[in-house]
N, C-alpha and C positions, 0 to 999 in steps of 0.2 A: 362598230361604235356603240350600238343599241340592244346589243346582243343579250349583254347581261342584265341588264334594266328592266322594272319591272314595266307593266303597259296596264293601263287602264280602259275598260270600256266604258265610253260617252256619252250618254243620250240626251239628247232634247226632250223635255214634255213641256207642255203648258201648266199644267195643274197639281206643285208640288206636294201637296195634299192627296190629292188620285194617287199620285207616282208610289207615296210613301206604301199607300192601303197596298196597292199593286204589288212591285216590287218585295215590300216587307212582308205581307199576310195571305197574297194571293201565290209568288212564285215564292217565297219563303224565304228570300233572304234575308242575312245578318244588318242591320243597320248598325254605321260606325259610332262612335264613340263623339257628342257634340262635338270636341276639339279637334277631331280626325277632319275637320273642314270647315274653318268659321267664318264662308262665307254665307249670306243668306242666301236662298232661293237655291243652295245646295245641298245632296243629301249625297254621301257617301254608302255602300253597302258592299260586304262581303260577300264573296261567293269561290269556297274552297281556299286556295292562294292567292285567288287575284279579288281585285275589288270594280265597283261599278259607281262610276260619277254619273248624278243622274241631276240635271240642272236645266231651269228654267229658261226656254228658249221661243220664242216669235216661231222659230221655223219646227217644232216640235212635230214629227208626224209625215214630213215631208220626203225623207229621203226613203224611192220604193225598193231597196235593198234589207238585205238582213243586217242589224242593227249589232244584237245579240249571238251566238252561240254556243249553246254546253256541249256536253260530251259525257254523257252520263252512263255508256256499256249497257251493263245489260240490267238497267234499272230503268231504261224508256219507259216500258208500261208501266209498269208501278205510280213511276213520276206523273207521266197523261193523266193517268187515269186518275190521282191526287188532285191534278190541277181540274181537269177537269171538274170535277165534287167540289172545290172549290167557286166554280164558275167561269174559269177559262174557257174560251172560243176556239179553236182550231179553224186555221184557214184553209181553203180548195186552193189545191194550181193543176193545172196540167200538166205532169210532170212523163215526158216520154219515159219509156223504160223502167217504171217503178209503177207496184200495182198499191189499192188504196185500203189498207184495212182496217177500219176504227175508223183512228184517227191518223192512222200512223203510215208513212211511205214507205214500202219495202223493196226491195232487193236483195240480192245475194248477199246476206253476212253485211247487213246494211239497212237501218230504220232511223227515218226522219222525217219532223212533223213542223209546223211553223205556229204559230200565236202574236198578237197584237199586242200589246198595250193599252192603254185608254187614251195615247194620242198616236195612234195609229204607228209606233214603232213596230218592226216585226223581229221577233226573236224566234230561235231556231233551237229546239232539243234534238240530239242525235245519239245516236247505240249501235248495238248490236242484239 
């Protein structure tokens, strides 16, 4: 039923103002077009074909899952290491079976690294 439809990712933040600086300047997405969403307290942004609804929410920061994920191949480092220079955080986990290098989690034919938000969402870059 849902197959063909497009899907949005949703976040909560508190501080549409942080989200915008965040989102738009720090992880570099496209911000929509005012009319792309004439809610207030909403901001739309693009990112490749999909878009990201990012809207003011009480429970912003709350849910301890990943929020977010890209899929970026073999432009991880590049990308970290941007965001990074930027002033992105990278977060620690314990992650069995994956060793830690930089910033980035590796395995076989396989790197992924996690990042915050400024209300504590966690989003996910992944490659090769």
């Amino acid at each position: 039923m849902l197959a063909h439809a497009d899907a949005i990712a949703t976040v909560g933040v508190r501080d549409i103002e942080a989200a915008r600086e965040f989102y738009g300047n720090v992880l570099g997405l496209l911000e929509g077009e005012p009319g792309d969403c004439p809610q207030p307290d909403v901001l739309i942004f693009r990112s490749g074909n999909t878009r990201v609804q990012v809207y003011r929410s009480d429970f912003a920061g709350t849910n301890q899952a990943t929020a977010i994920t890209w899929d970026v191949g073999e432009r991880i480092v590049e990308i970290v290491d941007t965001l990074k220079a930027k002033g992105a955080t990278f977060e620690r986990y314990d992650i069995p079976g994956m060793r830690l290098e930089g910033e980035l989690y590796v395995t076989e034919g396989f790197k992924v690294t996690w990042l915050k938000d400024p209300d504590g969402n966690i989003l996910s870059i992944n490659g090769k």
